[in-house]
DOGU-92694 format. One record per atom (N, C-alpha, C, O): x negated, y, z negated. Coordinates in steps of 0.001 Angstrom, whole numbers, plus 524288, in hexadecimal, padded with zeros to 5 digits. Atoms other than C-alpha are relative to their C-alpha. Example, Ala and Ser with C-alpha at 12.3 -4.5 7.8 and 13.67 -1.06 7.14 Angstrom:
% DOGU-92694
7FC867FB5A80000/7CFF47EE6C7E188/7FC7C804B080000/7F8708049D7FD67/803347FB5A8003C/7CA9A7FBDC7E41C/80302804427FD26/80105808967FC7D/
END
This chain:
% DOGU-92694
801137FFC57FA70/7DB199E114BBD4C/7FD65805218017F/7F92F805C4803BA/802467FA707FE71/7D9B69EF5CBBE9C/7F9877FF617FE54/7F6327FF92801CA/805528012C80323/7CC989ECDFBB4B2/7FC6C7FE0380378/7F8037FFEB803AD/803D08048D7FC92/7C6869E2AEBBE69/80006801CD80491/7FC3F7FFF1806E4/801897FD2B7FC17/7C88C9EB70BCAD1/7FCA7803338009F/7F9AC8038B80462/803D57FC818015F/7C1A29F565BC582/7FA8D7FED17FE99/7F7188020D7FDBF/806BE8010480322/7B5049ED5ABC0D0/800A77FD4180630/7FC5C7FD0A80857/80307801727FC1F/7B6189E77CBCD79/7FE43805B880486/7F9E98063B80681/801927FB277FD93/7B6019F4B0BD4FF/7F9F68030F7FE2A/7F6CB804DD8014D/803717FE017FFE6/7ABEF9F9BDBCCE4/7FA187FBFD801EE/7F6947FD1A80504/803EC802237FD92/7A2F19EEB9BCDF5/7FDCC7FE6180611/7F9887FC5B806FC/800D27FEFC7F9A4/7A4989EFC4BDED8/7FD04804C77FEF9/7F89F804E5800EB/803937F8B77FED1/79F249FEC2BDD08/7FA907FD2E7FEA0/7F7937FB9C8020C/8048B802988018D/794229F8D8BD45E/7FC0A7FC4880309/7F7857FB2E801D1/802B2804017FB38/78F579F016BDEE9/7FF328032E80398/7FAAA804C8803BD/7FFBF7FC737FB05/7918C9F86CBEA93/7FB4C804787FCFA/7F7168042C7FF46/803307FC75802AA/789A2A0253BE2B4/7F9757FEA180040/7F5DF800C5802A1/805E1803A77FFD4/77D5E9F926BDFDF/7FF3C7FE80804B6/7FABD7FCE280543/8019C8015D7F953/77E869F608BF093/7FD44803EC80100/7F8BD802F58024E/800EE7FC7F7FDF7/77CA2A037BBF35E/7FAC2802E67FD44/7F800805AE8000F/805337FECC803F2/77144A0709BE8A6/7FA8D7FB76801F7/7F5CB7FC1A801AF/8049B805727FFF8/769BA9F976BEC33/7FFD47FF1C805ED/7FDDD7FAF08074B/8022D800B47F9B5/769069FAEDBFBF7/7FA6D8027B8016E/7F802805E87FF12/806617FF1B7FD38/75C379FC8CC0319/7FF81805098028B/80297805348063A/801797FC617FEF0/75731A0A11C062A/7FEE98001E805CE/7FD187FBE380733/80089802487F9BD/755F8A0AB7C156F/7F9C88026680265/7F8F880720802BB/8041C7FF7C7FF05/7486AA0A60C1A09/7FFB480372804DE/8021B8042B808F8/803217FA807FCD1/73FA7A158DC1ECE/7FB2D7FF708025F/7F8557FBB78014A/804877FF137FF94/73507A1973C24E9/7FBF27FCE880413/7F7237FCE780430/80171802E17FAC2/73345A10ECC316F/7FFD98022D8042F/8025C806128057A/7FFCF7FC207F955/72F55A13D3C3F90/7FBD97FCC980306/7F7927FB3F80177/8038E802D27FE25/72AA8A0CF7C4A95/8007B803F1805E5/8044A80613807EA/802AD7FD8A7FB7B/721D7A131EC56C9/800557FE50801FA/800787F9C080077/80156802977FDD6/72194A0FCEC623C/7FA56800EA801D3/7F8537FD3E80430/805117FEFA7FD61/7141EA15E0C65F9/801628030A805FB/80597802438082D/8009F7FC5F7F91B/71110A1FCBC74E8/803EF7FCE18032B/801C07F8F8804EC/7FC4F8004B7FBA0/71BEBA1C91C7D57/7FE5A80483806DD/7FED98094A80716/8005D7FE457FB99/718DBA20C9C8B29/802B08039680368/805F080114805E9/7FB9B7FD797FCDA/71FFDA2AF8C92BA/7FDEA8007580530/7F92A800FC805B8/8008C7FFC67FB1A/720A4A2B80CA118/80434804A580258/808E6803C2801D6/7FE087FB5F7FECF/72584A387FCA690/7FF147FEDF806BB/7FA857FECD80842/8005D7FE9C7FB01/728B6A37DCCB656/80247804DA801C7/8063A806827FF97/7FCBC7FC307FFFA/72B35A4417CBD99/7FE047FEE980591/7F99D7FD2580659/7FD29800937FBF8/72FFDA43B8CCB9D/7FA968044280518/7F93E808A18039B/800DE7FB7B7FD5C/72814A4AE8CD741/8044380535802BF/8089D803EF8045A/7FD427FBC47FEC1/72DF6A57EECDB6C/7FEAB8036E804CA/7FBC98073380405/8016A7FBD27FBA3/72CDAA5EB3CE8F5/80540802E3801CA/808D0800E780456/7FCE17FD327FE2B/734E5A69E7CEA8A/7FEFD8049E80424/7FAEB8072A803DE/8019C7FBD57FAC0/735C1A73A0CF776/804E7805BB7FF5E/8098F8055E80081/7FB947FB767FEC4/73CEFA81D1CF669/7FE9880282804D2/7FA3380476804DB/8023D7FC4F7FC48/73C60A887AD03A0/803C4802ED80025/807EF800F97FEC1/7FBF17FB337FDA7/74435A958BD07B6/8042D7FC7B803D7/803D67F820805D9/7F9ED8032A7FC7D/7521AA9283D0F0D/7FF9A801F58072B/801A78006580B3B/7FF6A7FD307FA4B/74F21A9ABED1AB6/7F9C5802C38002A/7F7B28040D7FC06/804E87FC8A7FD1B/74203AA186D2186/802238029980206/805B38014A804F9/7FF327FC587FBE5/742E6AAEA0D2668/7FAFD802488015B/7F833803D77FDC2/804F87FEB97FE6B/73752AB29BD2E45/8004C8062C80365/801D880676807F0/7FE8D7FA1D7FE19/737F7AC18AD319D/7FB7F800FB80446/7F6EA801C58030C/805237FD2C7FD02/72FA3AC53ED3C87/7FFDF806588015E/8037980938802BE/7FF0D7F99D80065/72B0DAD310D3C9E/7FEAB8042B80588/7FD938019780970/7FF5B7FE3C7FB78/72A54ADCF3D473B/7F9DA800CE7FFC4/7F88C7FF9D8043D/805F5800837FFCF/71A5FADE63D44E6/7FFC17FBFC802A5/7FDC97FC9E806FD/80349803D47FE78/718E3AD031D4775/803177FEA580617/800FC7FBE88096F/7FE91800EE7FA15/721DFACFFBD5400/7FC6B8054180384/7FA7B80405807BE/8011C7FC397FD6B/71C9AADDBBD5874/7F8BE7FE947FF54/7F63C7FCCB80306/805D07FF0E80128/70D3CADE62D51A1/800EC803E27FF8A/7FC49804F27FED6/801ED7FA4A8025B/70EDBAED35D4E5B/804DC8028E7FDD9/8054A805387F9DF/7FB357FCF280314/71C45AF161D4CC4/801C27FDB37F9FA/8013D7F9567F808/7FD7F8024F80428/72302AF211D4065/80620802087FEE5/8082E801707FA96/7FCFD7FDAB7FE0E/72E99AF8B6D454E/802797FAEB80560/8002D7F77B807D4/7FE138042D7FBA1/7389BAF15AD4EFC/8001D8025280519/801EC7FF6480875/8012C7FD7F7FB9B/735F2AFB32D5A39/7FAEF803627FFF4/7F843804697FC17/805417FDBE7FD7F/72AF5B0219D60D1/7FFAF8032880304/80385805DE801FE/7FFE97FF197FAF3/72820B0888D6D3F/7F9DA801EF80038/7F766803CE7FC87/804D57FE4A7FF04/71B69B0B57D7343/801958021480561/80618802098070D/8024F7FE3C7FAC6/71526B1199D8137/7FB597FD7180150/7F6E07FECB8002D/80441802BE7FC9E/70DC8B0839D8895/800227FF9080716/8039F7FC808085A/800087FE5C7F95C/70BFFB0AE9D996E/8016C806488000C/80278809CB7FCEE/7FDD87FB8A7FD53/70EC2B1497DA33E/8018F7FE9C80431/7FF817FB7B80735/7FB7B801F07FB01/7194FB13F6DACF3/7FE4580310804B4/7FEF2807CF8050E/802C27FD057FC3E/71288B1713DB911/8025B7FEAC804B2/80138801BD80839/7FE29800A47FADC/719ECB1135DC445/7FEE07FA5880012/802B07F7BB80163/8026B8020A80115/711B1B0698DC214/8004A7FCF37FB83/8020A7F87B7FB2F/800E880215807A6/70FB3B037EDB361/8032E8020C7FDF2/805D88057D7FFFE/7FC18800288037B/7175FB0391DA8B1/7FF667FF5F7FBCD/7FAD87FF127FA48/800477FFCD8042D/71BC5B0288D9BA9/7FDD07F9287FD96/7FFF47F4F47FE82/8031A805CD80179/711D9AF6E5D94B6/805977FB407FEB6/808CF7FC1F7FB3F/7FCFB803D38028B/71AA0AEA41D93CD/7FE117FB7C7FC3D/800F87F7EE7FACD/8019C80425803F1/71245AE20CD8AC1/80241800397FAB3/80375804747F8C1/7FE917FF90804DF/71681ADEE0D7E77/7FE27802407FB6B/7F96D801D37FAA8/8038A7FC7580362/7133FAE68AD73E0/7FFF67FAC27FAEA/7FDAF7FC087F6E0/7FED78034980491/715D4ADA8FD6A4E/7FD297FB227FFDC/7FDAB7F7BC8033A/8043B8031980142/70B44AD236D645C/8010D7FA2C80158/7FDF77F6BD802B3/7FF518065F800E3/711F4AC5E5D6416/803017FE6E805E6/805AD7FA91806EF/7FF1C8028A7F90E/71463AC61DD742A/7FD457FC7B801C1/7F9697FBF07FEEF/804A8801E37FC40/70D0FABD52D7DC5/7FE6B7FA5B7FC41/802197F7607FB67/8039C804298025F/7042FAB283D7623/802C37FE1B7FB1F/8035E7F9627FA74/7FE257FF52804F2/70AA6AB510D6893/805B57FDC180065/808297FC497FC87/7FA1E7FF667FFC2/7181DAB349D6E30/801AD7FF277FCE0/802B87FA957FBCE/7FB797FD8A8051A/71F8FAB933D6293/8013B7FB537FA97/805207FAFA7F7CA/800E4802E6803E5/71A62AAE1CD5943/7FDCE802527FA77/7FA8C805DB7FA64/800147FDD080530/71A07AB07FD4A50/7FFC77FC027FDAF/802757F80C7FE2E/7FFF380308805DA/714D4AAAD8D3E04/8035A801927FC0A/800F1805AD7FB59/7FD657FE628050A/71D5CAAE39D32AB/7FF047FDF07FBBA/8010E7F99F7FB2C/7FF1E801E980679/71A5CAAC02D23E9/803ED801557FDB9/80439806177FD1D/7FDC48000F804A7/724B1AAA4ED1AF9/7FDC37FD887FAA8/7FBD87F9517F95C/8021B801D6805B0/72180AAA7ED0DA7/8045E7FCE47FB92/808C87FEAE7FAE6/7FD7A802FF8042E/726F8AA0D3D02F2/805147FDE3802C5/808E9800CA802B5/7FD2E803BC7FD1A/72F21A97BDD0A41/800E67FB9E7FD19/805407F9DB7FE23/7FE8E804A3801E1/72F2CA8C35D0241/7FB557FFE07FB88/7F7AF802FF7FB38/801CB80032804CA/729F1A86B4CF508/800FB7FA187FEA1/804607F71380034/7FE8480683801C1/7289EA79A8CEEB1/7FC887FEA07FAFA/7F85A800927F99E/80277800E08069C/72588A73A5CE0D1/8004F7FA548011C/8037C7F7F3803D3/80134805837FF44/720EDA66E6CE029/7FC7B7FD267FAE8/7F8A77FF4D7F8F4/8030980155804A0/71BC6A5F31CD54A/7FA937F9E180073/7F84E7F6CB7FD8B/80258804AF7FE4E/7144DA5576CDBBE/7FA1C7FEE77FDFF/7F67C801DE7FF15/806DE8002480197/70705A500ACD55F/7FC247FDE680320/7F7AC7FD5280175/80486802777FD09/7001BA4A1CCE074/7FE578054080376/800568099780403/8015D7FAF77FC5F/6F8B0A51FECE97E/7FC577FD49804DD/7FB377F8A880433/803F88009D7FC89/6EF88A50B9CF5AA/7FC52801C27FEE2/7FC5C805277FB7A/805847FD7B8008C/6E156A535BCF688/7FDC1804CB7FE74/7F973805CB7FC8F/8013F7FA067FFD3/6E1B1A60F2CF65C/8043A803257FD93/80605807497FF3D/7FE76801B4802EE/6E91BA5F3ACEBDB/80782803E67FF1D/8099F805DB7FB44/7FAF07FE667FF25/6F747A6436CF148/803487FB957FE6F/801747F7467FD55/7FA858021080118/70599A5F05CEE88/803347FF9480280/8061D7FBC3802DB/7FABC7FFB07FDF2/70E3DA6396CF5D7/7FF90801EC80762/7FBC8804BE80852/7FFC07FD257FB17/7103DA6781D051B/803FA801DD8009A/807AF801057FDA9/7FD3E7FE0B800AC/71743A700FD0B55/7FFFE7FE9580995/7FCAA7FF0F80D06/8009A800797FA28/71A92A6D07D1AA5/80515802EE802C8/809E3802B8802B0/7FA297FBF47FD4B/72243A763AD2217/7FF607FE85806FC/7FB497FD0F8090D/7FEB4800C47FA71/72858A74DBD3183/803E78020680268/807E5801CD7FFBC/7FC177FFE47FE59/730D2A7951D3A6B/805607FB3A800DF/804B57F6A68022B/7FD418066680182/73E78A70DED389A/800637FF18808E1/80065801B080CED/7FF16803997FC9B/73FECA68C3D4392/804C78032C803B1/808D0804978017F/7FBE37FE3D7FCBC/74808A6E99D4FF1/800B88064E7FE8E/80311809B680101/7FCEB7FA748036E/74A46A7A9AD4870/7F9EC803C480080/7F82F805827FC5F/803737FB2D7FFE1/73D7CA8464D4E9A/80261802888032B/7FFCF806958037F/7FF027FBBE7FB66/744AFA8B87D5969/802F1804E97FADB/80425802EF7F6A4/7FDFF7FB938035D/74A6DA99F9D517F/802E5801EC80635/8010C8026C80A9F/7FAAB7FB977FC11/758A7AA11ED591A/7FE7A804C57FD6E/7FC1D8055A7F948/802377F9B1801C0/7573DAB08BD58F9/806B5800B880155/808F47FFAA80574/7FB1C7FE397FED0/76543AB556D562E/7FEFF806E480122/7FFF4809467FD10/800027FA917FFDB/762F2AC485D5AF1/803868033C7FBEE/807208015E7F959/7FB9A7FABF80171/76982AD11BD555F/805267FFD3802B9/808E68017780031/7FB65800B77FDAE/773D4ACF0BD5DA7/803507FAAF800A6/8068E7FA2980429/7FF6280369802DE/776D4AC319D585B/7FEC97FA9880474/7FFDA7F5F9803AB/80086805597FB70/772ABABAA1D65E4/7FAB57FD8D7FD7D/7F722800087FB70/80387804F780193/76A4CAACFFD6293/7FDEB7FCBA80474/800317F9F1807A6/804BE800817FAD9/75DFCAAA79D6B65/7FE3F7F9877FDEC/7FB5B7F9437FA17/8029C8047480256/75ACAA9C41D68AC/7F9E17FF8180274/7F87B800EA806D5/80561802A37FD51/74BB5A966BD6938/7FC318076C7FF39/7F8A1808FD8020C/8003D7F9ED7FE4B/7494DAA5DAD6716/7F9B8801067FC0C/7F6AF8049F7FD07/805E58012880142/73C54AA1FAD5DC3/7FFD07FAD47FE56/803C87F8AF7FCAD/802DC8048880389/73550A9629D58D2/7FD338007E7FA8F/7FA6A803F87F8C0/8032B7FEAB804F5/7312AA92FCD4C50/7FBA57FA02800E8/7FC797F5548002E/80462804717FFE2/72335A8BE2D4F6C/7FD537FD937FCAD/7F9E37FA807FE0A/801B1802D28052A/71F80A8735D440A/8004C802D17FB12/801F5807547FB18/7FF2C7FE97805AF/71EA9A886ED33A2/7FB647FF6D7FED7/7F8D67FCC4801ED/80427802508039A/712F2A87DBD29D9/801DE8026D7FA0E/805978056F7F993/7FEE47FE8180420/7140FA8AB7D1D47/7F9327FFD87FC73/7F56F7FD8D7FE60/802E77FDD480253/70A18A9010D115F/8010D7FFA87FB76/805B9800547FA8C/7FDD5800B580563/70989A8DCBD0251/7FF2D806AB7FF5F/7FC0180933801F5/800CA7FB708029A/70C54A9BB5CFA27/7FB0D804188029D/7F7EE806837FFDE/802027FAE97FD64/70574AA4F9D035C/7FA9C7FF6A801F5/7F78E802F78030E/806488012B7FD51/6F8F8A9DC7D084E/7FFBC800B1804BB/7FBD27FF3080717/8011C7FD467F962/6FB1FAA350D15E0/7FEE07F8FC80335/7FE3C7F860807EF/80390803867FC39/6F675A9464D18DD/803E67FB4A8015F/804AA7F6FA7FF62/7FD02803977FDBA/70005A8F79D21DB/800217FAD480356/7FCA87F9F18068A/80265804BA7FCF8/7027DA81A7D2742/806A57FD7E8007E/80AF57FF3D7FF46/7F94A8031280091/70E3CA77EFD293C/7FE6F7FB967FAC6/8024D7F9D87F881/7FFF3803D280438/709E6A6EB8D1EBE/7FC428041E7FC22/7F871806467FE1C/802D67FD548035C/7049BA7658D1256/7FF277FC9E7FB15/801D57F8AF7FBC4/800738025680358/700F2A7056D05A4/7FE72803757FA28/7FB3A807057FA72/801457FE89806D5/70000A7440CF518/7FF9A7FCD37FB78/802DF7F9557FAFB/7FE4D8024B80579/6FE3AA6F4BCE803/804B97FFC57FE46/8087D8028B7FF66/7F96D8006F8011E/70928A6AC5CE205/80152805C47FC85/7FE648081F7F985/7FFE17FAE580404/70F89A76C8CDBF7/801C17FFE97FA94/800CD803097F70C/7FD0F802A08060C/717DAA6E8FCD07D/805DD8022D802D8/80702802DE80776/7FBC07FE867FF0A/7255FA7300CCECD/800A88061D7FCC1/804F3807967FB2B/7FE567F8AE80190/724B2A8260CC995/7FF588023380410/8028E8032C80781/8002E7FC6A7FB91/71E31A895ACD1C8/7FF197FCCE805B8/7FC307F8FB805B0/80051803AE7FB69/71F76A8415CE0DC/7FA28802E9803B9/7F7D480707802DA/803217FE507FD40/715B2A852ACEAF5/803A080370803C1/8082D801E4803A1/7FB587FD627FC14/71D48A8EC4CF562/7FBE4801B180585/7F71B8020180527/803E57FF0F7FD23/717E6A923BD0211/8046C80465804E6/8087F806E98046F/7FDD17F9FA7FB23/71A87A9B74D1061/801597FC2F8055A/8005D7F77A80557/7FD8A801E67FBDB/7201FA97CAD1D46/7FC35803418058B/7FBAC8080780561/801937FCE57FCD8/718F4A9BB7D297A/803027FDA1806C7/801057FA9E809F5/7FE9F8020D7FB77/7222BA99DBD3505/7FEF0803D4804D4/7FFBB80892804B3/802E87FDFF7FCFD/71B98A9BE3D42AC/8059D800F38053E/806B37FD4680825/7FABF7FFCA7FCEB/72935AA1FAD4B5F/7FDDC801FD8063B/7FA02804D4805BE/800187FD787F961/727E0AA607D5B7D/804F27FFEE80216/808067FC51802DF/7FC6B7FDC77FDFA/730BAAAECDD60B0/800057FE5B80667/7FC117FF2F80904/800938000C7F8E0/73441AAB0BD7043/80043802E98025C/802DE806AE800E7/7FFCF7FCAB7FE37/73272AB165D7902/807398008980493/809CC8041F8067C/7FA1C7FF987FC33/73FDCAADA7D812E/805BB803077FBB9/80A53803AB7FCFE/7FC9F7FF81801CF/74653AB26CD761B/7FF9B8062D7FE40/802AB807A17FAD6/802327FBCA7FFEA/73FCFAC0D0D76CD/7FCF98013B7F9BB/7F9BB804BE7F937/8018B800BC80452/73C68ABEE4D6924/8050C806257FD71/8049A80A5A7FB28/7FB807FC0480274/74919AC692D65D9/7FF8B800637F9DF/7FCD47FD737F734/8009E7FD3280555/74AF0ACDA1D589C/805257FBA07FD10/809487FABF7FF59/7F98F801B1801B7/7557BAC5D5D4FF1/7FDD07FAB37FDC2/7F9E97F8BF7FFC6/7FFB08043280167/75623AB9F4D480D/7FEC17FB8C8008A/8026E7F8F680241/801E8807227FE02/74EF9AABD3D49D7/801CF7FCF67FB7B/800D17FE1E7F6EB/7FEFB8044880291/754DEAA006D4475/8008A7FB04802C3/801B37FA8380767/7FE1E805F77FDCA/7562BA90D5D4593/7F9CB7FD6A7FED3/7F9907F8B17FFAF/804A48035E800D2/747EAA8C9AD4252/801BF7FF217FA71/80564801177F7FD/80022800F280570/744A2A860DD357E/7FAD87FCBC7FFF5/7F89F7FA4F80377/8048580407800F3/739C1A7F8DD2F24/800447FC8C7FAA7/802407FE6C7F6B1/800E38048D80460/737B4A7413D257D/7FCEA8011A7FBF2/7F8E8803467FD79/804FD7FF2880414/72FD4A754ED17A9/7FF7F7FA817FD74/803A77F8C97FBC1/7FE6C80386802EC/72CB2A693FD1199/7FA8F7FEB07FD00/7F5EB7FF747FE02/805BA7FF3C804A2/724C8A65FBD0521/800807FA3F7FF14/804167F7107FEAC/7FFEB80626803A5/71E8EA5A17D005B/7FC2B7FFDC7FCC8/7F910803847FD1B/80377802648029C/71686A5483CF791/7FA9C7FC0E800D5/7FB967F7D2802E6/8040C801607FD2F/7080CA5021CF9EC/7FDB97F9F47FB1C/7F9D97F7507FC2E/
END
């Protein structure tokens, strides 16, 4: 018995042996193309607007006075004769006709990147339209002494200017700028001081104006 286990054991190896010597080599060396496949890449238009959070518009004692640059003065104009007297006209440019109206430029006020590929004729992208907001032109003058004059100036209108072209308007226009560098531009708001409000020294607030950008 033992004898006949053993010739049968070996002759299982012997077989199993000749399976593993006599199997098929696994084929190489195939590959199938498909040939140019197409890609389609979309990318989104982009109009973005940065403007400043606040305008402060400083007016200076030149442009209220025309000569001073100093906040006091004094001159000698008349002679007190019984008669005549000391001159009461105003010594200040922006009296009478002018009444105490001012242009102001601010520079770099707002900015915008835009990636837009169409353009108009004259082969711009983007606009830029600025306004006073709605309800919001009258400016309060809180004095030095902390009293609040309402209606105390107006703010009569806005224009605005790309990067320093002096060439103001309410609707302006540019090439698109992309998205690095933006187009940026200036603020030119046109303010008048009242006269019921003596054009006191001190603080104006409560106006505002609108910026808004689009695409052409």
């Amino acid at each position: 018995m033992k004898t006949r286990f053993l010739a049968i054991a070996v002759a299982s190896t012997a077989a199993l042996g000749t399976f593993v010597l006599s199997a098929p080599a696994h084929a190489g060396g195939l590959e199938a193309t498909s040939g140019a496949i197409g890609v389609t890449v979309t990318v989104p238009e982009v109009l973005y607007l940065r403007t400043v959070d606040t305008i402060s518009a400083p007016i200076s004692i030149f442009e209220i006075t025309g000569f001073q640059s100093t906040g006091s003065r004094t001159d000698r104009d008349g002679v007190a004769d019984g008669s005549n007297g000391v001159n009461l006209t105003s010594p200040f440019v922006q009296q009478g006709s002018q009444n105490f109206n001012f242009n102001k430029v601010i520079p770099n006020v707002f900015a915008v990147w835009s990636n837009n590929s169409t353009a108009d004729a004259s082969g711009n992208g983007i606009s830029i339209t600025v306004q006073p907001t709605a309800n919001q032109t009258n400016l309060s003058l809180t004095n030095a002494a902390g009293t609040t004059v309402t209606n105390a100036a107006t703010l009569n209108g806005v224009q605005a200017s790309f990067g320093g072209q002096n060439n103001f308007s309410s609707v302006i226009k540019a090439v698109t700028p992309g998205l690095v560098t933006p187009a940026f531009g200036d603020i030119q708001l046109n303010v008048q001081l009242n006269q019921s409000a003596n054009q006191g020294a001190g603080t104006y607030t409560g106006a505002a104006i609108d910026i808004i950008a689009a695409s052409l």
